[in-house]
Structures are given as structure tokens and as C-alpha cells.
N, C-alpha and C positions, 0 to 999 in steps of 0.2 A: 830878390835875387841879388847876390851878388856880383859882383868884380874885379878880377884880380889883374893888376899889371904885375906882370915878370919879366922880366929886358926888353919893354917895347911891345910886349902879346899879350892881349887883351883876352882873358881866361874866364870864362861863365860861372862855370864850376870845376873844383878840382876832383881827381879821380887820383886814389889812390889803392896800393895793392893790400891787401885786407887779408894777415895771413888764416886768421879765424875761421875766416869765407874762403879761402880761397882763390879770391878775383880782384879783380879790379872793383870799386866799389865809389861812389861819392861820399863827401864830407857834409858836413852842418857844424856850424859855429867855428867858421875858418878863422883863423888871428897868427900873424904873422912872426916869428921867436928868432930869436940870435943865439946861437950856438957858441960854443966855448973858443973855436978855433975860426969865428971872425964869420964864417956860415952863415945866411938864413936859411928859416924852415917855414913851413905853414899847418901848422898843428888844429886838428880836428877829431871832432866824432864820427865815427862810422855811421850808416842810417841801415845798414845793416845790422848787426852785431851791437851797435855802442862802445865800443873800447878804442881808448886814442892813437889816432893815426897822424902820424907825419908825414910829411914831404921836403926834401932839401932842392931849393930853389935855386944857388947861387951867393955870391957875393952881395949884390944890389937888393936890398930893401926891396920887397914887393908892396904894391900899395891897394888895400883892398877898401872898392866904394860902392854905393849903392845905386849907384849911375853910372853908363858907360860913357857918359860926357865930361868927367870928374876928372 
């Protein structure tokens, strides 16, 4: 399992909206991207569908660990 810091929230898993599906949906193989206009995102596969899904996080680098003591 993963985990994800995003401004101080300590995040399991990410859920993002999946327009394919229709829904809300979780990710696998989360990894964290910098956008052109200074953004991050957190870019993934659907476990629904399989087609990549993003999420825009904020400013602040998220930091993604395989412990939540990290």
C-alpha cells in the first residue's frame, strides 16, 4: 500500500473521477508530475478501465511512501 502526503494529509489511496466509468474510481501505479505552469499532479492507472488518470494536487510536491511513518 501506498502513501501519499499532500499539504500535511496523509492519503491511502487516491480516488479519482474516471470519465470512461463514470465514477469515482482508485489508481495503481500512483507517481507524482510537475505541470508546465509550476502544478503538481499525481498520475495513474485506473483499476477499472486502465487509461491514465490524473489528479492535480496543488503547489507542494506530494511525497508518496510505502510507510506511513516515512
Amino acid at each position: 500500500m501506498h502513501f501519499i502526503n499532500i499539504n500535511n494529509f496523509l492519503i491511502s489511496r487516491i480516488e479519482v473521477y474516471d470519465i470512461k466509468a463514470r465514477k469515482k474510481v482508485t489508481v495503481k501505479n500512483t507517481q507524482p508530475d510537475l505541470m508546465k505552469n509550476g502544478s503538481w499532479e499525481i498520475k495513474g492507472t485506473s483499476l477499472e478501465t486502465g487509461i491514465l488518470l490524473f489528479k492535480i494536487v496543488g503547489r507542494n510536491k506530494p511525497k508518496i511512501s510505502q510507510s506511513r511513518f516515512e
